[in-house]
Structure formats: C-alpha cells, structure tokens
N, CA, C and O atoms as CSV, one atom per row, in Angstrom:
chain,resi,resn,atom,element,x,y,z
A,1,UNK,N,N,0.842,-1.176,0.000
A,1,UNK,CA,C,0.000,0.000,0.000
A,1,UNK,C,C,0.888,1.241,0.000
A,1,UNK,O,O,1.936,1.300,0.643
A,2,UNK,N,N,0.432,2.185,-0.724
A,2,UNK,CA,C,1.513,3.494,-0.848
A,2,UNK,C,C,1.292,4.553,0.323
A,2,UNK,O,O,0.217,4.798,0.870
A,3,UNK,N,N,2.383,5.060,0.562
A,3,UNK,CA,C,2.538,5.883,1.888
A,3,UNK,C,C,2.608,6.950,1.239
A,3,UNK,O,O,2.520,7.079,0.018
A,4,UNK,N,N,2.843,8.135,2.407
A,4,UNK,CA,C,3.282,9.167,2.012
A,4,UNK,C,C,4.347,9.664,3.351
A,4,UNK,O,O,4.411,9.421,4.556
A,5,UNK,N,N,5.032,10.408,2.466
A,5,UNK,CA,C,6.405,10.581,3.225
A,5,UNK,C,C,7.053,11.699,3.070
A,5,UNK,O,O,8.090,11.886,2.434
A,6,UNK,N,N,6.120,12.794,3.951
A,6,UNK,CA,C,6.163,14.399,3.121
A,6,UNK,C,C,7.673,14.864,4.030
A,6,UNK,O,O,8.091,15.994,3.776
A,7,UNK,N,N,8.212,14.296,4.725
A,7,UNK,CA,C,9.481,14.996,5.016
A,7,UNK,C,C,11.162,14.349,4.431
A,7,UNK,O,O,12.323,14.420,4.834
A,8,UNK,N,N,10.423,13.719,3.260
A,8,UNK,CA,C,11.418,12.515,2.608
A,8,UNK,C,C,11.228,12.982,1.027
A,8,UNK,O,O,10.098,13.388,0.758
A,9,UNK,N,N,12.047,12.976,0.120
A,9,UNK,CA,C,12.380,13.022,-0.956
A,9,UNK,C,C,11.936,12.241,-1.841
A,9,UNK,O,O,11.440,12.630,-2.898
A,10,UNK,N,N,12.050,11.227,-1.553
A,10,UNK,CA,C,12.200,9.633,-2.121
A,10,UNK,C,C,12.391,8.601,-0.991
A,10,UNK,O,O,13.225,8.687,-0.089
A,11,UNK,N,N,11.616,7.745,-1.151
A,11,UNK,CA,C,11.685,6.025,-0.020
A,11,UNK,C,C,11.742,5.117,-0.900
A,11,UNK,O,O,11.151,5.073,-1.979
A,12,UNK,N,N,12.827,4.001,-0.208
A,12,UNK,CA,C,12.752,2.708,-1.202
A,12,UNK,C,C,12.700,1.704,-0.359
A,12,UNK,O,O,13.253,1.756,0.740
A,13,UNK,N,N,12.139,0.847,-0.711
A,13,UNK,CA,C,11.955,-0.092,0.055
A,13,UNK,C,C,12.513,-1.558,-0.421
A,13,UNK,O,O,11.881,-2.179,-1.275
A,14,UNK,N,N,13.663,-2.076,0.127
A,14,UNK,CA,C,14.282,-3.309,-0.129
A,14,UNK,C,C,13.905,-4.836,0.484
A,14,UNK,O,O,14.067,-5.215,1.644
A,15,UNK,N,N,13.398,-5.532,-0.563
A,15,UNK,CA,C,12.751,-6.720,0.514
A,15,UNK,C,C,13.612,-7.910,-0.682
A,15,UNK,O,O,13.580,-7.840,-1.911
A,16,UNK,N,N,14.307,-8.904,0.139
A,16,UNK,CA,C,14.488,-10.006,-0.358
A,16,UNK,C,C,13.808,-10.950,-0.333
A,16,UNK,O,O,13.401,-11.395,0.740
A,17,UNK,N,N,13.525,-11.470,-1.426
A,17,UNK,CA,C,12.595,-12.548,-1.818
A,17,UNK,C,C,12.975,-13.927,-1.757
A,17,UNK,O,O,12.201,-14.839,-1.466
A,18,UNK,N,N,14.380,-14.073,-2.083
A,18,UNK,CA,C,15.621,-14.945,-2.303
A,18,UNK,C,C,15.905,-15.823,-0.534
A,18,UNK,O,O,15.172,-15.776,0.454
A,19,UNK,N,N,17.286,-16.575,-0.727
A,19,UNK,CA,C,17.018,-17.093,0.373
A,19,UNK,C,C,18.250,-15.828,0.767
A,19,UNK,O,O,18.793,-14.929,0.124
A,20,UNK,N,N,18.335,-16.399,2.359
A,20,UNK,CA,C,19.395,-15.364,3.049
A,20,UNK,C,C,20.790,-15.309,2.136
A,20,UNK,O,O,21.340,-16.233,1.537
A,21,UNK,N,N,21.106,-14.148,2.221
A,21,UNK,CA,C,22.395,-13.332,1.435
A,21,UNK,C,C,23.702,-14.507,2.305
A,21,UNK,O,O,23.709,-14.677,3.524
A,22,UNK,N,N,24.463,-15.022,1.559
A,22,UNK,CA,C,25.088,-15.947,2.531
A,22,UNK,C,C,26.518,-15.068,2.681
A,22,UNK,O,O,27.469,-15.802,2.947
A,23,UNK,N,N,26.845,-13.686,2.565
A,23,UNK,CA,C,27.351,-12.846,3.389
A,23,UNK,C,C,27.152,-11.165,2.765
A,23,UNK,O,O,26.844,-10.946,1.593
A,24,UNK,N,N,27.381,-10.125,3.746
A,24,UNK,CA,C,26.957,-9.067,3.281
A,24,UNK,C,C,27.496,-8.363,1.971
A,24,UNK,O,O,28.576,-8.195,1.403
A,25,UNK,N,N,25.667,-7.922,1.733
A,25,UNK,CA,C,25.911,-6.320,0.440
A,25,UNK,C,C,26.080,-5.464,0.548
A,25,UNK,O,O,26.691,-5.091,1.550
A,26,UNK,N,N,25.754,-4.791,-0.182
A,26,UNK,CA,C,26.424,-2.813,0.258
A,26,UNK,C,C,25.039,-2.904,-1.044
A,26,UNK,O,O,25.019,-3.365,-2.185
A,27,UNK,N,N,23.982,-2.208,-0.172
A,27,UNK,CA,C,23.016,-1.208,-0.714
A,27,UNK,C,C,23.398,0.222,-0.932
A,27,UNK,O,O,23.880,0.909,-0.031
A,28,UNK,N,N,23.162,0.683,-2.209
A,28,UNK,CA,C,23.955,2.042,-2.409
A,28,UNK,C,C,22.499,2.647,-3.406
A,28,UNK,O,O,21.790,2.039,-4.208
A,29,UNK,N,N,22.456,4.397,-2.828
A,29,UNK,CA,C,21.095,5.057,-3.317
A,29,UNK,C,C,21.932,6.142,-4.093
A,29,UNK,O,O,22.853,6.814,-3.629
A,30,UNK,N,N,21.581,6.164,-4.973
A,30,UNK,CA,C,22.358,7.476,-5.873
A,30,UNK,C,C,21.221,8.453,-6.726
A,30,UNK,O,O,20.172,8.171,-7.307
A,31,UNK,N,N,21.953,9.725,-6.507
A,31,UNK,CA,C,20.967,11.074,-7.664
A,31,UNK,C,C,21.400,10.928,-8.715
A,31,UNK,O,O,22.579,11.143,-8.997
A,32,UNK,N,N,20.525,10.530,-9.514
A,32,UNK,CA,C,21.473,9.862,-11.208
A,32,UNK,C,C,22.152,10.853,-12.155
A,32,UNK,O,O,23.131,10.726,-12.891
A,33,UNK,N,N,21.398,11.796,-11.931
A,33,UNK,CA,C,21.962,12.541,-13.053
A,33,UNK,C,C,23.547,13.131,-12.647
A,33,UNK,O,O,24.374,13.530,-13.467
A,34,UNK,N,N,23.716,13.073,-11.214
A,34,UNK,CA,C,24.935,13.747,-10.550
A,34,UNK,C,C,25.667,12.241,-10.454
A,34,UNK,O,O,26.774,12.078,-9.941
A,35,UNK,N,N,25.244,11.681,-10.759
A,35,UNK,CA,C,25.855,9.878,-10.200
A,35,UNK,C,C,26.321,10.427,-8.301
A,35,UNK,O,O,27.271,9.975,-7.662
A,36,UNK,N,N,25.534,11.244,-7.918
A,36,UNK,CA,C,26.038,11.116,-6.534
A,36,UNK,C,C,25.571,9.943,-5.595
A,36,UNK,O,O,24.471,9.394,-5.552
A,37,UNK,N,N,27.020,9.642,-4.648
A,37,UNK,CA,C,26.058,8.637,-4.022
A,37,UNK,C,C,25.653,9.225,-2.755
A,37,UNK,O,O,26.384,9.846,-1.983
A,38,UNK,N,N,24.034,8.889,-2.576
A,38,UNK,CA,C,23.191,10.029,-1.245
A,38,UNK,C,C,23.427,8.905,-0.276
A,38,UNK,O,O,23.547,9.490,0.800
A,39,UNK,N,N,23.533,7.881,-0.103
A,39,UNK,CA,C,23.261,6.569,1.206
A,39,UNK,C,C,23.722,5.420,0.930
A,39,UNK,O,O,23.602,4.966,-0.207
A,40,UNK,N,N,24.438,4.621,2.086
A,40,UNK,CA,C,24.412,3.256,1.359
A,40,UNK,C,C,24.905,2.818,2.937
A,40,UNK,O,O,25.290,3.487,3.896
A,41,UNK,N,N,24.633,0.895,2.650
A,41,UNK,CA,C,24.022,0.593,4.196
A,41,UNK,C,C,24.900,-0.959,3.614
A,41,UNK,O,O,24.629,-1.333,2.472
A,42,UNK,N,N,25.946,-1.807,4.468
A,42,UNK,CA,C,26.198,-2.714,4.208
A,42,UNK,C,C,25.344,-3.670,5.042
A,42,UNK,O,O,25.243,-3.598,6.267
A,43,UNK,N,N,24.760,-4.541,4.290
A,43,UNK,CA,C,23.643,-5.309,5.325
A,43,UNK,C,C,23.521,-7.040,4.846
A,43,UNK,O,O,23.603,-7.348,3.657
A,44,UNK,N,N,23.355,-7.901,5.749
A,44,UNK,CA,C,23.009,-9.070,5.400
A,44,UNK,C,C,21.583,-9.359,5.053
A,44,UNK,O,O,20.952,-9.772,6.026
A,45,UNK,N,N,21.073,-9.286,4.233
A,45,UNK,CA,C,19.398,-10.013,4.234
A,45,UNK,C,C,18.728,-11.257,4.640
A,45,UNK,O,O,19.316,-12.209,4.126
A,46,UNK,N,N,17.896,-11.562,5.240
A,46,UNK,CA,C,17.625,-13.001,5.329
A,46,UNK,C,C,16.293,-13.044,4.489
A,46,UNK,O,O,15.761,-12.047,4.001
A,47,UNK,N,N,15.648,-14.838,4.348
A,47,UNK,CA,C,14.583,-14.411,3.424
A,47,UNK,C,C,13.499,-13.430,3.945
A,47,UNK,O,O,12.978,-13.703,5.027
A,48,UNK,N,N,13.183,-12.523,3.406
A,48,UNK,CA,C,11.622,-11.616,3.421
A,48,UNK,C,C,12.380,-10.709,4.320
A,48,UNK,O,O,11.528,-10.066,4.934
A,49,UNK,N,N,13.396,-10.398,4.641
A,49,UNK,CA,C,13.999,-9.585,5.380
A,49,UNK,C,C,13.388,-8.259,4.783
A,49,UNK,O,O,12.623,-8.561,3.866
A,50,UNK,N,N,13.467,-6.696,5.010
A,50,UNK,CA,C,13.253,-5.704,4.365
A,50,UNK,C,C,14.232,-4.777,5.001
A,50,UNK,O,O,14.847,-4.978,6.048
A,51,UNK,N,N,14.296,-3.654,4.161
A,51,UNK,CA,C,15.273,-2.549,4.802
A,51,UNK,C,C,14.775,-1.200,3.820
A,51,UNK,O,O,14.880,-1.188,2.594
A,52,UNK,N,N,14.347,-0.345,4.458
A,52,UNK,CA,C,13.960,1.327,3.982
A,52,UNK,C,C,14.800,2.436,4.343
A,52,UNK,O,O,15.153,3.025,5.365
A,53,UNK,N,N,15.024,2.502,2.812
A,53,UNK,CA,C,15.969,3.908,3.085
A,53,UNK,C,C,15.309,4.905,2.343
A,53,UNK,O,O,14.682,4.700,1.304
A,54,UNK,N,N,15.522,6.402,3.114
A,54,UNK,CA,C,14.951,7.123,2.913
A,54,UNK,C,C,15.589,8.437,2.699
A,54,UNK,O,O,16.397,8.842,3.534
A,55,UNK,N,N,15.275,9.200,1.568
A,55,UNK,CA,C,16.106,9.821,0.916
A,55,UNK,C,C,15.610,11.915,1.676
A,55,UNK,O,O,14.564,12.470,1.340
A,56,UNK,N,N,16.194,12.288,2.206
A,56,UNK,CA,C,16.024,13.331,2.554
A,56,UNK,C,C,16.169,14.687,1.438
A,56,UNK,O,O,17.298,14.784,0.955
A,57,UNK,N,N,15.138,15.755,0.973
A,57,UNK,CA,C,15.615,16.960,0.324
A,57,UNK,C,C,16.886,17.254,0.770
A,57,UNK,O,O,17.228,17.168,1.950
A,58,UNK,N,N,17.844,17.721,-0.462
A,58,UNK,CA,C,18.867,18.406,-0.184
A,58,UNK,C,C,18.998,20.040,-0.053
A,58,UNK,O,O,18.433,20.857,-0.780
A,59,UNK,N,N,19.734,20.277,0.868
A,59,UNK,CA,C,19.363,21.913,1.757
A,59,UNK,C,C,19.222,22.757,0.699
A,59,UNK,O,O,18.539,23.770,0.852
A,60,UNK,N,N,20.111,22.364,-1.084
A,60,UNK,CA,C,20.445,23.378,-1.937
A,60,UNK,C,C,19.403,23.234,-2.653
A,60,UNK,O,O,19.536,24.120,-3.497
A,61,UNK,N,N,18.332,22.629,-2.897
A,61,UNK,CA,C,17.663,21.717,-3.879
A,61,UNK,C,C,15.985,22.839,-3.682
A,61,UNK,O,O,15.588,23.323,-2.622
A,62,UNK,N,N,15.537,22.929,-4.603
A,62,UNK,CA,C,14.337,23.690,-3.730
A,62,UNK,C,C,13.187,22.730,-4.253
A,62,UNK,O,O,13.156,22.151,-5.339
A,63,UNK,N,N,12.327,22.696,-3.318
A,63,UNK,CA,C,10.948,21.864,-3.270
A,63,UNK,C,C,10.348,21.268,-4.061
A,63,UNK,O,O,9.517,20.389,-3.831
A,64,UNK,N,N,10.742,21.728,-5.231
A,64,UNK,CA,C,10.105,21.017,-6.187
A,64,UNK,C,C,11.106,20.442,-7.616
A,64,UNK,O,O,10.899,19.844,-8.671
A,65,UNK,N,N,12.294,21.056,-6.870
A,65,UNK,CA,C,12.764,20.796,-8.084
A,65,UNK,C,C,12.711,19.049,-8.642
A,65,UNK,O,O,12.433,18.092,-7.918
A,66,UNK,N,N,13.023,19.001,-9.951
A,66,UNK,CA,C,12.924,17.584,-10.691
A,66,UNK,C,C,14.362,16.584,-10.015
A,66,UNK,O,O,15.510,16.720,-10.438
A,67,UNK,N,N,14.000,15.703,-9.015
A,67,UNK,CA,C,15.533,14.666,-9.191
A,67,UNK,C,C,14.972,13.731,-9.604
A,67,UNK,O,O,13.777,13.778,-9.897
A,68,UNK,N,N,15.978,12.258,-9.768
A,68,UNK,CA,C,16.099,10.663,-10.077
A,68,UNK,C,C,16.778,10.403,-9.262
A,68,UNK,O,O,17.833,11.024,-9.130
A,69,UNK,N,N,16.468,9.519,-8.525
A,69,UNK,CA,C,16.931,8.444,-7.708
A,69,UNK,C,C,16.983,6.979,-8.051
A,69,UNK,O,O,16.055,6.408,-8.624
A,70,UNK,N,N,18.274,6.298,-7.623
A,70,UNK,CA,C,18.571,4.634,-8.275
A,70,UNK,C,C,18.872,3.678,-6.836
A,70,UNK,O,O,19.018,4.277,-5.771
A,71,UNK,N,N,18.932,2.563,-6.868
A,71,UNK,CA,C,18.814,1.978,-6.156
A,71,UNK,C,C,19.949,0.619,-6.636
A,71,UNK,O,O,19.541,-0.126,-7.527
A,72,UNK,N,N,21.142,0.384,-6.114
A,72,UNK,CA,C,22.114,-0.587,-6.811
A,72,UNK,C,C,22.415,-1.286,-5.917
A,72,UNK,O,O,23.034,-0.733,-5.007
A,73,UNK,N,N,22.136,-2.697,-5.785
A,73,UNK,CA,C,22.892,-3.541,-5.051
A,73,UNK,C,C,24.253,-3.625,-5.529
A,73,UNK,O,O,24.656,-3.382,-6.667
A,74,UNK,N,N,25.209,-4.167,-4.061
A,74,UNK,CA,C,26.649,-4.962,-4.985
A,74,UNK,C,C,26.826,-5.548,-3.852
A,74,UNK,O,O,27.145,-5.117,-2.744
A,75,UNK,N,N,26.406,-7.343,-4.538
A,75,UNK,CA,C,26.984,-8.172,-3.734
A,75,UNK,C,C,28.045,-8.557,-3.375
A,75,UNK,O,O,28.877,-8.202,-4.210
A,76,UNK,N,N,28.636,-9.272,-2.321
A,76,UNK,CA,C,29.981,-9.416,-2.020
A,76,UNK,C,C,30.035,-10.926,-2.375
A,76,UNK,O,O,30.853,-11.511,-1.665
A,77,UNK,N,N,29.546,-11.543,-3.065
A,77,UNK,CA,C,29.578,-13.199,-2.904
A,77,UNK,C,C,29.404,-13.125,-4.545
A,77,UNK,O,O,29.493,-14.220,-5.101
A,78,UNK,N,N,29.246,-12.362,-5.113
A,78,UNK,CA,C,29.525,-12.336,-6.728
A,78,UNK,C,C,29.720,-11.122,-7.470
A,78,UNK,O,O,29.463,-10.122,-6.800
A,79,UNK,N,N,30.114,-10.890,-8.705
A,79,UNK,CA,C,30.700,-9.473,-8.954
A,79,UNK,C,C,29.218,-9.323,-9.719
A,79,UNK,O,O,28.567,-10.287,-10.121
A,80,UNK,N,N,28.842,-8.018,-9.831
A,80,UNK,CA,C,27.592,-7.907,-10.595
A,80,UNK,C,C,27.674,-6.376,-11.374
A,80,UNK,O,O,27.739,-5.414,-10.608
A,81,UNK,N,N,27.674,-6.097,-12.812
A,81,UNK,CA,C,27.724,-4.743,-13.516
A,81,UNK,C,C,26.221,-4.008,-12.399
A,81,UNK,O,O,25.225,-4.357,-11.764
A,82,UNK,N,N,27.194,-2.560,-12.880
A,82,UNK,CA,C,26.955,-1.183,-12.062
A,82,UNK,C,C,25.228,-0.777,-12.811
A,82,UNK,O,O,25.311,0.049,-13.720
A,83,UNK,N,N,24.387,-1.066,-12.632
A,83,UNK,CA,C,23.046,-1.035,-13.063
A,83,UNK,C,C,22.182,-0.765,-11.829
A,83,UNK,O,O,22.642,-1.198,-10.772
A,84,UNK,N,N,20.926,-0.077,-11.776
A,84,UNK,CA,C,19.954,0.387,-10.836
A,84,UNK,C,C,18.939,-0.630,-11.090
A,84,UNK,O,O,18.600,-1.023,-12.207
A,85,UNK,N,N,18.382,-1.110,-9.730
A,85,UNK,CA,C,17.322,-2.434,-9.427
A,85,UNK,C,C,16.226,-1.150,-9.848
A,85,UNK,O,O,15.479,-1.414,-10.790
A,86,UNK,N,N,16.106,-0.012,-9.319
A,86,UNK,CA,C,14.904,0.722,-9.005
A,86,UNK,C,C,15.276,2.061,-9.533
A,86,UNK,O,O,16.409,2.429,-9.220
A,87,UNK,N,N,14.572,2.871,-10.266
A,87,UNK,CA,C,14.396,4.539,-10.206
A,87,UNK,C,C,13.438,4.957,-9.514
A,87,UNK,O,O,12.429,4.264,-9.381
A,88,UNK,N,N,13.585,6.436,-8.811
A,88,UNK,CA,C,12.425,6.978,-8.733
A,88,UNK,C,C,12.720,8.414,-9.452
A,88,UNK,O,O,13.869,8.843,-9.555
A,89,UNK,N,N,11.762,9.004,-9.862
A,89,UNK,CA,C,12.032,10.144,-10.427
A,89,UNK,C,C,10.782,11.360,-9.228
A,89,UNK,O,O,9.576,11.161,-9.081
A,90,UNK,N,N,11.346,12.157,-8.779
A,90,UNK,CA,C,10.775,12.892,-7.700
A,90,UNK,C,C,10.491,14.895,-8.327
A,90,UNK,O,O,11.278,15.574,-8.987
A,91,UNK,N,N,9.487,15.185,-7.929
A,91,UNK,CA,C,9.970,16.903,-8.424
A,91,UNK,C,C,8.422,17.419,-8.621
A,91,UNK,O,O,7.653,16.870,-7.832
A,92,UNK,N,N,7.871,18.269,-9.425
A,92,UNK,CA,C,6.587,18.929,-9.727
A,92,UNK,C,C,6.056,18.156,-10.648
A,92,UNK,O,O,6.625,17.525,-11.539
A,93,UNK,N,N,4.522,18.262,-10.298
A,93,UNK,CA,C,4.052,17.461,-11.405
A,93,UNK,C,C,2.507,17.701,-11.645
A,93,UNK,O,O,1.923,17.105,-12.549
C-alpha cells in the first residue's frame, strides 16, 4: 500500500525474496543525473527480510525541483555490472 512521506524526498523499500544473502551487500542510493552517491548501508538479508531507506531533500535543492533516484545492489559473494534495481524520479508534477 503506498505511503506518504512528506518529510522525505524519495523512499525505497528493499525486501528479499531470495534465500538469506550468505554474506553481506552494500546497498547504495544514488541522484542519477549527478551519479552522486546520497546513502548506502552494508547489510546481510535473510529471506523476506526488508530494509527502507529514505532519501532526505537536499538543503540546496528547492521543493520542487525535478531529481532521479537509483537503487544498486553490490553483492559481495559475486561481482555484478553497475546497473539500478529501481528509479524513482521525484519533483513537480
């Protein structure tokens, strides 16, 4: 069910479906167009585990402006190309 999350930018919500991560990832949230990286959380998953990260306005950024947000795993138990599981695209509309 969709929330709302008026003091947040962007929320993502990570749920493994898979069985447990049999050692930790590095979840990493990036502003695409800047390739900046805004967050990232090294974490083990187990199955149905979840983890929400939540992307805060930036102080310079004003209210409405247009961002993209990505969402990239990188596992440590296999090498995997630099690609986004998730976008969000955030701004006026």
């Amino acid at each position: 069910m969709p929330r709302s999350y008026p003091d947040y930018k962007a929320v993502f919500q990570i749920i493994n479906l898979g069985d447990q991560w049999p050692r930790l990832g590095e979840i990493n949230i990036y502003e695409v167009s800047s390739r900046a990286l805004v967050t990232k959380r090294r974490i083990r998953l187990g199955n149905s585990q979840q983890a929400r990260f939540h992307v805060r306005p930036r102080a310079n950024a004003a209210n409405n402006a247009d961002e993209s947000f990505g969402s990239w795993l990188a596992p440590s138990w296999f090498e995997r190309g630099v690609r986004y599981g998730a976008k969000i695209s955030c701004g006026a509309s």
